[in-house]
BAVO-624954 format. One line per field, with one value per residue (C-alpha): residue number from 1; x, y, z. Coordinates in steps of 0.02 Angstrom, whole numbers, padded with zeros to 5 digits. Layout:
BAVO-624954
pos = [NUM ...]
X = [X ...]
Y = [Y ...]
Z = [Z ...]
end
This chain:
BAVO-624954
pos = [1 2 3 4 5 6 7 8 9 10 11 12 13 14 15 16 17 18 19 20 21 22 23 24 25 26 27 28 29 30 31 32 33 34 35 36 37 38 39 40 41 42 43 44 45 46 47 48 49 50 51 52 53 54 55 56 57 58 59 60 61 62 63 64 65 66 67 68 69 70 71 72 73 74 75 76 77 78 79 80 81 82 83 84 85 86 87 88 89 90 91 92 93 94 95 96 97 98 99 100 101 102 103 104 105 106 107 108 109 110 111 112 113 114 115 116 117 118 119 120 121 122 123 124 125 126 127 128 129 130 131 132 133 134 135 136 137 138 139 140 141 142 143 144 145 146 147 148 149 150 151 152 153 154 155 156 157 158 159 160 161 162 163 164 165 166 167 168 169 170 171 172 173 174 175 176 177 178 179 180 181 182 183 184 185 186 187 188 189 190 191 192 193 194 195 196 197 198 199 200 201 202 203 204 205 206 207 208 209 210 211 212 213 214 215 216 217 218 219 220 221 222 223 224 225 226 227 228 229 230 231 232 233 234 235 236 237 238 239 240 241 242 243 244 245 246 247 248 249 250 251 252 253 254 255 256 257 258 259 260 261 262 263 264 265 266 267 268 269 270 271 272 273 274 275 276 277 278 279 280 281 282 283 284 285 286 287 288 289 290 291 292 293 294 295 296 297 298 299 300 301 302 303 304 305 306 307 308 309 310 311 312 313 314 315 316 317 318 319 320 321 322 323 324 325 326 327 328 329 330 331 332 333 334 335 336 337 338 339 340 341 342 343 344 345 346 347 348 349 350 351 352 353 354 355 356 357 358 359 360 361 362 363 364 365 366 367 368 369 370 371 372 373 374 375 376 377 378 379 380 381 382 383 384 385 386 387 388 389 390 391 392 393 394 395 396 397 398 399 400 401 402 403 404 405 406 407 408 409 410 411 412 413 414 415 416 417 418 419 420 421 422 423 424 425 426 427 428 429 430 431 432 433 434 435 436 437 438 439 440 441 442 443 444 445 446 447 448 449 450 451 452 453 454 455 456 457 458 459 460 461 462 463 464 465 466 467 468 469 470 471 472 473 474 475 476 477 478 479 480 481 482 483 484 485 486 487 488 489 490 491 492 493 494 495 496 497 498 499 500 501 502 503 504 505 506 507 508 509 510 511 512 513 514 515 516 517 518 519 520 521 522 523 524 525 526 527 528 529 530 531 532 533 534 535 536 537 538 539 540 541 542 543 544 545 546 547 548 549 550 551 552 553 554 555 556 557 558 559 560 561 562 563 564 565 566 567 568 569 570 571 572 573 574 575 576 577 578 579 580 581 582 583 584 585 586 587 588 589 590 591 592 593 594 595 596 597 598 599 600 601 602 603 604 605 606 607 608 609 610 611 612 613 614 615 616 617 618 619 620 621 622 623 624 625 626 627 628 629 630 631 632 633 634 635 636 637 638 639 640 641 642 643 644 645]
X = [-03496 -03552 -03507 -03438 -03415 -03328 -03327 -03176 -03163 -03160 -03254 -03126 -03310 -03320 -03487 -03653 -03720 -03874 -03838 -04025 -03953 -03806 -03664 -03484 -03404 -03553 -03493 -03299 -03362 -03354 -03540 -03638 -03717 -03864 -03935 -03859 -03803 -03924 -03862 -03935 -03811 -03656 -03703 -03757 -03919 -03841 -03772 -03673 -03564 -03670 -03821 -03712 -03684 -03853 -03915 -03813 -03800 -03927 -04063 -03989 -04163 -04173 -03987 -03898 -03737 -03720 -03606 -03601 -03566 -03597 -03659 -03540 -03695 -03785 -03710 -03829 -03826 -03787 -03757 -03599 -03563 -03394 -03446 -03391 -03216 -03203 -02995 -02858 -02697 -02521 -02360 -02227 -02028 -01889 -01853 -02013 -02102 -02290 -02403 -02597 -02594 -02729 -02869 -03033 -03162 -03046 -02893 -02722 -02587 -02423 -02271 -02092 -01914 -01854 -01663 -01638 -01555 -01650 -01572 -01505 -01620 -01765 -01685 -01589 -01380 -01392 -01303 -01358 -01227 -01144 -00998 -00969 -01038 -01141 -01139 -01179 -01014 -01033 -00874 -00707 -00619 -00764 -00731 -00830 -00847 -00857 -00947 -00977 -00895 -00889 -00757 -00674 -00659 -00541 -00582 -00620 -00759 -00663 -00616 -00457 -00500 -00628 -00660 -00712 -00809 -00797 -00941 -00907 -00722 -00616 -00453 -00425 -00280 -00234 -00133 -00062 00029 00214 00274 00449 00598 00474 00413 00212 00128 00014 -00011 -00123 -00251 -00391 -00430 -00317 -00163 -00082 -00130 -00026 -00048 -00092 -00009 -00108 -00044 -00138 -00107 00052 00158 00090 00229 00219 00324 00400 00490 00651 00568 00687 00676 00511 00602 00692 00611 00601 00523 00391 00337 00265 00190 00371 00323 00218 00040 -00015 00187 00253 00445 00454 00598 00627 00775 00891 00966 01045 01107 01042 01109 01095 01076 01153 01097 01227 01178 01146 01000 01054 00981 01029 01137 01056 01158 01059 01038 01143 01208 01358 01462 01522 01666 01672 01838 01860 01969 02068 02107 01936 01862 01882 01844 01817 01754 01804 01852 02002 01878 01733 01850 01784 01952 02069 02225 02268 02417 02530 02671 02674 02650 02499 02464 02311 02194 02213 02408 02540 02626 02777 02821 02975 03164 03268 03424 03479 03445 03504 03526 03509 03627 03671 03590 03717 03682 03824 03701 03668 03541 03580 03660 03718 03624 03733 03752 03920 03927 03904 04043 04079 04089 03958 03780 03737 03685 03736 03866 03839 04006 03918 03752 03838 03930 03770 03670 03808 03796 03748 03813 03861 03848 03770 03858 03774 03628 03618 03427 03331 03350 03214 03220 03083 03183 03124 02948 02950 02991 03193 03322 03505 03612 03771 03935 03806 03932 03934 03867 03736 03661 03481 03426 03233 03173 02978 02926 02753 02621 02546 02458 02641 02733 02698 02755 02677 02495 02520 02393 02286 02258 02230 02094 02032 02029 01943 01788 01761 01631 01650 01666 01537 01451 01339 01153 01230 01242 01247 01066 01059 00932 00865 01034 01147 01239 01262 01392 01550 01586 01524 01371 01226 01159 00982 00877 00800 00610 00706 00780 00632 00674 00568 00741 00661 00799 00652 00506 00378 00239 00056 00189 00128 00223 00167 00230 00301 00351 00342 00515 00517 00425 00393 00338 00175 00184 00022 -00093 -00220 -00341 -00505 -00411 -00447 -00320 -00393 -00342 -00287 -00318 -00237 -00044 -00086 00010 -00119 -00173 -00232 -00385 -00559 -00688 -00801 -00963 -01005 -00850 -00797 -00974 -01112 -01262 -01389 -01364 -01524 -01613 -01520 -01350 -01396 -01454 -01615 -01639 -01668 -01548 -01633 -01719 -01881 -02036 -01992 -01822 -01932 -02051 -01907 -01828 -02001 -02111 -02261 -02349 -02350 -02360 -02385 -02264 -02195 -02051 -02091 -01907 -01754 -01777 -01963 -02084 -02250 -02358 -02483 -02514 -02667 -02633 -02802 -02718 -02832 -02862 -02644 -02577 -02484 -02357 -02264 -02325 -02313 -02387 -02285 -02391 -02423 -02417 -02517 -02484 -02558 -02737 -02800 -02729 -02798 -02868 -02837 -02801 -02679 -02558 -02575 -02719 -02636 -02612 -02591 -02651 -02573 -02700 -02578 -02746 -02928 -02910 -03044 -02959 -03005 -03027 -02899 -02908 -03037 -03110 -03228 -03204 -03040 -03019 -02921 -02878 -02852 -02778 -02823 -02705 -02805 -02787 -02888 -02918 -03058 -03100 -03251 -03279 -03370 -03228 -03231 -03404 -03419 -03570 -03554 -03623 -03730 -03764 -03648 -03452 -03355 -03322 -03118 -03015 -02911 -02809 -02803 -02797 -02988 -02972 -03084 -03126 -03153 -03229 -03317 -03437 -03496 -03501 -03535 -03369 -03427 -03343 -03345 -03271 -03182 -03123 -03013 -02845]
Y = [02035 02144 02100 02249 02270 02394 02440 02413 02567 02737 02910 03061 03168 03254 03265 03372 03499 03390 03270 03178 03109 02973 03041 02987 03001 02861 02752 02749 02695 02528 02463 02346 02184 02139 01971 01792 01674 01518 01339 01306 01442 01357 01491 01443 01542 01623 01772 01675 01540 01433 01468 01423 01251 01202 01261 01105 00976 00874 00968 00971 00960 00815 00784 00838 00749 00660 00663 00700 00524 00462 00294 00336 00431 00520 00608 00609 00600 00465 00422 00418 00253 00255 00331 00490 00563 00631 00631 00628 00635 00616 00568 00623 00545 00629 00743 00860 00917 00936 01040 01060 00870 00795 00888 00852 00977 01078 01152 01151 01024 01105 01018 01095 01031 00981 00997 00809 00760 00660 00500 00416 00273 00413 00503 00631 00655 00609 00763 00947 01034 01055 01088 01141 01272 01139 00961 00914 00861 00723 00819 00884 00738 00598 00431 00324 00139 00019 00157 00102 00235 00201 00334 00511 00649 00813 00977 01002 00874 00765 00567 00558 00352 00230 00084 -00074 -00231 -00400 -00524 -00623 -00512 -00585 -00490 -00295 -00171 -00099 00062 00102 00249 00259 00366 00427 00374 00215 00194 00207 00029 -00019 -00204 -00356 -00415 -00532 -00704 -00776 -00865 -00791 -00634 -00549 -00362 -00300 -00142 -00147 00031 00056 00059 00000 00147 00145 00085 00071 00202 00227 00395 00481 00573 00715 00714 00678 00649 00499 00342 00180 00117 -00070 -00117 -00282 -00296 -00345 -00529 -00641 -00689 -00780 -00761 -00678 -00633 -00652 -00563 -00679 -00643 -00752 -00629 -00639 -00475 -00289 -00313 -00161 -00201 -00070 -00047 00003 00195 00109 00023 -00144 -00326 -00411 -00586 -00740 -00876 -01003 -00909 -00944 -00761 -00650 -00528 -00383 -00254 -00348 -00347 -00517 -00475 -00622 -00575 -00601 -00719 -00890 -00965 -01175 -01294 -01191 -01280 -01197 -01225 -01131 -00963 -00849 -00708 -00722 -00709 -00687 -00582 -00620 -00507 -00420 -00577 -00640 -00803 -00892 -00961 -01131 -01142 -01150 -00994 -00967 -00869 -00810 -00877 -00872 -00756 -00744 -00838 -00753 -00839 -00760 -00836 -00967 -00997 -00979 -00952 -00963 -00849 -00860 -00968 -01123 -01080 -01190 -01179 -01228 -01208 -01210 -01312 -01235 -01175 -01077 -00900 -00983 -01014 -01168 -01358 -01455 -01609 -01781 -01768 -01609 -01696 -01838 -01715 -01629 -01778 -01856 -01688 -01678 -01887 -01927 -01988 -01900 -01972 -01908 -01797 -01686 -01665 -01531 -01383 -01303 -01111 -00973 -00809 -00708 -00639 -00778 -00949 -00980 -01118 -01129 -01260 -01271 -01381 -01425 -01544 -01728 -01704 -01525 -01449 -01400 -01252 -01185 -01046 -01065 -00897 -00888 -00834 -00655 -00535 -00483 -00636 -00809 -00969 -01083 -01075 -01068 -01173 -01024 -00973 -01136 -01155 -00981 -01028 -01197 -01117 -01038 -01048 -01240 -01280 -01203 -01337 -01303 -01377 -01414 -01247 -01152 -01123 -01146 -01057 -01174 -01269 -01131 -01071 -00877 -00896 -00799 -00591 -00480 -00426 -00517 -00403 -00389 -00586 -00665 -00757 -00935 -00881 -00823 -00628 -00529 -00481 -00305 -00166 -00018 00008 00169 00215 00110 -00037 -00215 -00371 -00500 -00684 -00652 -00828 -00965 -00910 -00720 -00578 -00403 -00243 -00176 00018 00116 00202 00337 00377 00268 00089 -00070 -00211 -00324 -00530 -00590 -00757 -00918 -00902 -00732 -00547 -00437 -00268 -00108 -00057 -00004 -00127 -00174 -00174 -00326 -00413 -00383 -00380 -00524 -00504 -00356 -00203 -00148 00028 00085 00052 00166 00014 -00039 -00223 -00281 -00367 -00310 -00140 -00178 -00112 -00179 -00105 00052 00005 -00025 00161 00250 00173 00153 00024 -00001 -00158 -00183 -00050 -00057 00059 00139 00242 00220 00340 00340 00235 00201 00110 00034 00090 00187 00275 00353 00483 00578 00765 00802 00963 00992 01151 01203 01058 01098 00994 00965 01040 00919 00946 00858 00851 00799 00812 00640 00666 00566 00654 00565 00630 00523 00613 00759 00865 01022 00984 01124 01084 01176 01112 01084 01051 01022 00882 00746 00692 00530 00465 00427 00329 00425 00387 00445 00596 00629 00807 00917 01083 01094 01254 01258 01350 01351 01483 01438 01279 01169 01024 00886 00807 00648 00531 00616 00627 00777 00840 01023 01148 01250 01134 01147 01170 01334 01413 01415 01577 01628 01773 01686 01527 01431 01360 01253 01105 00929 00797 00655 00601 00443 00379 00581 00682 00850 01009 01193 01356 01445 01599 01666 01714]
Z = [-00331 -00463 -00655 -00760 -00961 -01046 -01215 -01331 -01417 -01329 -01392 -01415 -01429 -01297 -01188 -01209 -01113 -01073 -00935 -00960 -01126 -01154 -01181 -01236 -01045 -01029 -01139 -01100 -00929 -00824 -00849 -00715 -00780 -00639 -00622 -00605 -00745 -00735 -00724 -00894 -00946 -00864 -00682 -00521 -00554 -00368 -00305 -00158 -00155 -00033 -00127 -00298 -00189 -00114 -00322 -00386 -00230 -00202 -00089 00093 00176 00308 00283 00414 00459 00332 00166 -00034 -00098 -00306 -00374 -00534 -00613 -00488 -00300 -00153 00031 00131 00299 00392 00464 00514 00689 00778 00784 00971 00972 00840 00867 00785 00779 00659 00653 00771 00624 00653 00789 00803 00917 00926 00953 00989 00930 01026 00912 00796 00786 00671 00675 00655 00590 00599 00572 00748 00681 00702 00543 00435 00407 00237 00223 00209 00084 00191 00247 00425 00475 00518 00417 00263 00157 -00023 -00152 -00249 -00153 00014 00113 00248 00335 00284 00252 00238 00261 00122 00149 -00019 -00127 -00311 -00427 -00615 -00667 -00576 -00665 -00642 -00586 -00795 -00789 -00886 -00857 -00724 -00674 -00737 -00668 -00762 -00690 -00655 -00625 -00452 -00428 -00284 -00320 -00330 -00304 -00146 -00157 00006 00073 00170 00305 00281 00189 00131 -00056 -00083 -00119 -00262 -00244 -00293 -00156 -00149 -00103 -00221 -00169 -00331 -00402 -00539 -00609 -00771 -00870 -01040 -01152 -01283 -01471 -01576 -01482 -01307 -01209 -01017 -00949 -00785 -00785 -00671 -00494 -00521 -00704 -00793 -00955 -00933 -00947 -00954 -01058 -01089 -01269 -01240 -01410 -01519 -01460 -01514 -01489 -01329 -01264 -01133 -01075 -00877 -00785 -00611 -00531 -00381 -00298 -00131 -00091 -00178 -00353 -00494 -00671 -00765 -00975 -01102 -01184 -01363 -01448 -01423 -01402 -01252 -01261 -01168 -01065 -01154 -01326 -01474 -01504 -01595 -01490 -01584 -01546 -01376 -01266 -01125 -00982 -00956 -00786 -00724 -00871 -00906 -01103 -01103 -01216 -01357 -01511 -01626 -01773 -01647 -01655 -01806 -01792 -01887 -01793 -01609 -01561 -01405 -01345 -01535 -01619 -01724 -01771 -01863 -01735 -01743 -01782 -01638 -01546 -01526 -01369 -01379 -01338 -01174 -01187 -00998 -00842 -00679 -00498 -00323 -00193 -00125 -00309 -00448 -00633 -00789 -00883 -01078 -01174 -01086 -00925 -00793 -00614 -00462 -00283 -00177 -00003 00141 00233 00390 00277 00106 00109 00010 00034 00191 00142 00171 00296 00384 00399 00503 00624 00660 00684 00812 00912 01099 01139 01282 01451 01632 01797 01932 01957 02122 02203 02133 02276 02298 02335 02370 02328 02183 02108 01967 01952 01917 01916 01874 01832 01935 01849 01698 01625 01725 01898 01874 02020 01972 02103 02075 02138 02201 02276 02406 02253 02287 02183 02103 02129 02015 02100 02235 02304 02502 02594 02666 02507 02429 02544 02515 02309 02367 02414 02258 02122 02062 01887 01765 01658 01524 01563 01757 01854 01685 01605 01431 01303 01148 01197 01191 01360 01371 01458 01393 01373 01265 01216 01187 01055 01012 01075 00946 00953 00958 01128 01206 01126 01007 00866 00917 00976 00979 00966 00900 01031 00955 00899 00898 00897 00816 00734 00558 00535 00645 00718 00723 00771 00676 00701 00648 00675 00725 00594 00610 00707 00704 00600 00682 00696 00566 00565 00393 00425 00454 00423 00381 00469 00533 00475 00515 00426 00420 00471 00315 00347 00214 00271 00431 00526 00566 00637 00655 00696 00811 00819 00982 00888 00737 00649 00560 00663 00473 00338 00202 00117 00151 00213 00381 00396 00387 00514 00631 00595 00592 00729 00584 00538 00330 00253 00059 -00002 -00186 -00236 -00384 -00394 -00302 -00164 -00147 -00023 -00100 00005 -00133 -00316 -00294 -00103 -00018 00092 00201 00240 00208 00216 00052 00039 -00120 -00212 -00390 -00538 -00715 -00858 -00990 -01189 -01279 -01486 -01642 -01701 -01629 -01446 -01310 -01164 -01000 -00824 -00794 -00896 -00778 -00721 -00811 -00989 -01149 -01336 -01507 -01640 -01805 -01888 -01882 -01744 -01646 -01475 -01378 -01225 -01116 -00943 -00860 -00690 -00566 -00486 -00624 -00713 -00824 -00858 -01019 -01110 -01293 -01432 -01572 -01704 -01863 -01806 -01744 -01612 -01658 -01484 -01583 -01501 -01328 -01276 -01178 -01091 -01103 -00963 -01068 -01181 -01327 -01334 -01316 -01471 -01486 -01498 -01624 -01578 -01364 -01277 -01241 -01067 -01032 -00876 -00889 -00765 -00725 -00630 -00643 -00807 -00904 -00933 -00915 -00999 -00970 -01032 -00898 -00979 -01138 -01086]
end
């Protein structure tokens, strides 16, 4: 490739006549530089890249087959020992595909995405799709399983719920949904047998509120902090039927049954209330009143004086302040009291004495039983009427149908042809109504389609309704009702899960968990980051194929900088000053491209000994950047210009 120069500045004046003698045309042009730069110049001393090569390799003569190899200070040849490759071949995860595999002589492995989605213990989603302008969306509505959030924020970006820890937490909150006409849940859970819940507002006027569904302005209304320290008020109730407590509309304080308190402006029904154990000397008023007249509490009352006293037959009353009550004796036209005399003549009635008593006769005439009494006084004749019974007549039972009612159903005992449940005979009409668990019933009446019965108590049975799709019936342990849930994967599963199950056939992260899922063979891997696999500190990887890989540039600063590859092979320098950098960690084989910014300023190299091709160092630029290379071999860094840019 030929080398051309061209002159900075550009001749306006145009050309001669005479074409033998340089002219300005001549000068504005592209000029050829012939020859090769020698290697004591920083060149090859060669006009072809293989020539450049054999110029600086050790000679090649007699050393076929084998390979460039360095004692730290010097490369040669040396002999390949490992043996012949005749086959390689490889084998990449179900994720890619490969073809050109195996090579025999040459040829090109090629590695594509097979569409498998990469799973998310290597770092990918384990599905083939997304959703979502900026995040990657398992699905529409993904189900996530224990995930460790810190705090949610709003569709702002600003805190909605934060969530605090606990070292070694057992209990939590459970907030649980309700299907119609029933009240959302947000309730204590855990292992706990007691577990209470915390509302803690913040500040002197944080109140816990709980405000109207309809109306978001009325509320009601928690200030916890009017008590003392270490106290607390507990509301417990003993109801036995739905009770409503209703507040008065005024700032008030509530009286106690057990409190020593004042009422004010109060009014006692004494239809419905009863005072006791009240002392006179207990009653603060003044003065009671009764029917318009008041008296000193304490005193006596006088309530009133009788004027007239009336009587209602046979009761008689003279009337006045002091009347005389009186009642006549009863006669055959006046009510009133019965007479000594009278009392005797009723108590002798119905003496005397029977003579003779005729036979019953005995008669069958009629629908109904009859008698009548024939000369009732002395000697009666007593005739009864008996009629055949029939399904309209009541009398006697004939004997064909006393032997027809003979064979009938005997006597029904309870516990002897009567069964009995728990004890109890069902014997009797009406209807049984819904059975309960004690007699062999469920105390169900219907049912929804997915119910399940199960034992509430030890003597009844409830209802747990169905939930959606893909919950598990979940035990809650001894003496505990079952649930519907989602089955926890760190509570609610032993054992481990293999490869053909989607599993990793390991209980921990660890190098063989990826064995397992990959089918390799790695042993001695550190993690050096969270979603990286590293398989030792200082990897050798052979002949890879790397695409798009793209190196961070690194600044270095200040005028005593040290140099060291291991802060990146590409690093930029803006001398501040006249600066002397060190060495850094520098190894065989290690380089730098270094892009100097100098301006007015200088490098001494006295603390980064630098053997320079060409023999000295580059002079810096001040109007460009110097770029210059750094390696080592062996134990000599060496250094060259590469160009002004």
């Amino acid at each position: 490739m030929a080398i051309t120069v061209k002159h900075k500045f550009v001749s306006a004046i145009p050309d001669g006549a005479d074409a033998t003698v340089v002219r300005p045309s001549n000068w504005n042009d592209d000029h050829d530089l012939t020859g090769t730069i020698s290697i004591a110049n920083g060149g090859t001393g060669q006009a072809t890249a293989n020539d450049a090569f054999n110029a600086l390799a050790p000679s090649q003569t007699g050393n076929t087959g084998k390979y460039l190899t360095t004692n730290g200070t010097d490369s040669s040849w040396a002999a390949n020992s490992l043996g012949t490759v005749t086959s390689v071949a490889a084998t990449v995860p179900s994720v890619l595909s490969i073809a050109g595999s195996p090579i025999t002589t040459s040829g090109t492995l090629a590695i594509t995405y097979s569409g498998t989605a990469l799973p998310v213990l290597n770092g990918g989603t384990g599905v083939t799709t997304s959703t979502g302008t900026t995040n990657v969306v398992l699905s529409g509505s993904p189900t996530i399983v224990t995930p460790v959030i810190a705090q949610i924020n709003d569709a702002n970006g600003n805190a909605e719920l934060k969530f605090s820890t606990i070292a070694s937490a057992v209990n939590q909150i459970t907030i649980e949904n309700a299907a119609t006409g029933n009240p959302v849940h947000i309730s204590a859970t855990g292992t706990d047998t007691n577990i209470g819940i915390h509302l803690t507002p913040k500040g002197a006027s944080g109140y816990v509120n709980v405000q109207g569904g309809v109306d978001s302005t009325k509320r009601f209304m928690l200030n916890p902090d009017g008590g003392t320290t270490n106290t607390r008020t507990m509301l417990s109730t003993s109801q036995t039927v739905d009770r409503t407590l209703t507040l008065p509309d005024a700032t008030d304080t509530l009286v106690g049954k057990a409190t020593t308190d004042t009422f004010t402006n109060k009014s006692i029904s004494g239809s419905t209330n009863t005072l006791s154990n009240i002392g006179n000397a207990s009653l603060t008023n003044s003065a009671i009143t009764i029917n318009g007249t008041s008296t000193s509490l304490g005193g006596s009352i006088s309530v009133g004086t009788v004027t007239s006293v009336t009587g209602t037959a046979p009761v008689v009353s003279s009337g006045g302040a002091t009347p005389a009550i009186s009642m006549a004796a009863a006669t055959t036209s006046v009510n009133g009291y019965l007479t000594s005399t009278d009392w005797t003549t009723f108590n002798n009635k119905g003496s005397g004495t029977v003579t003779s008593v005729a036979a019953i006769t005995l008669g069958t005439t009629g629908t109904d039983l009859s008698s009548t009494v024939a000369t009732g006084t002395t000697t009666p004749v007593i005739t009864l009427q008996v009629p055949t019974a029939s399904a309209s007549n009541r009398g006697a039972l004939s004997s064909t149908d006393w032997s027809t009612f003979n064979g009938k159903q005997a006597t029904l005992v309870s516990g002897t042809n009567i069964k009995t449940v728990s004890g109890t005979t069902l014997l009797g009409s009406g209807d049984l109504g819904v059975i309960g668990a004690t007699y062999g019933g469920t105390g169900q009446s219907s049912y929804a389609v997915g119910d399940i019965v199960y034992a509430s108590t030890t003597t009844a049975l409830s209802k747990l309704a169905d939930v959606a799709t893909g919950s598990a019936l979940i035990s809650g342990g001894v003496g505990v009702a079952p649930s519907y849930g989602k089955i926890g994967l760190t509570t609610h599963v032993s054992g481990t899960l293999p490869i053909a199950n989607g599993g990793t056939n390991a209980t921990t992260a660890s190098i063989t968990s990826f064995n397992n899922i990959t089918g390799y063979t790695a042993s001695g891997a550190t993690g050096t980051t969270s979603t990286n696999l590293v398989f030792s500190t200082a990897p050798t990887v052979t002949n890879p194929t790397l695409t798009g890989f793209i190196e961070t540039v690194f600044a270095a600063t200040g005028t005593t900088p040290a140099l060291s590859p291991t802060n990146g092979t590409i690093q930029t320098w803006t001398l501040s000053g006249s600066s002397t950098p060190t060495a850094g960690t520098w190894t065989a084989g290690a380089s730098l491209s270094l892009q100097i910014t100098a301006s007015t300023n200088t490098i001494t190299w006295s603390s980064l000994p630098v053997t320079w091709i060409g023999g000295t160092a580059p002079t810096l630029s001040t109007t460009v950047t110097t770029n210059i290379e750094l390696w080592k071999i062996g134990s000599t860094i060496y250094g060259a210009l590469v160009g002004l840019a």
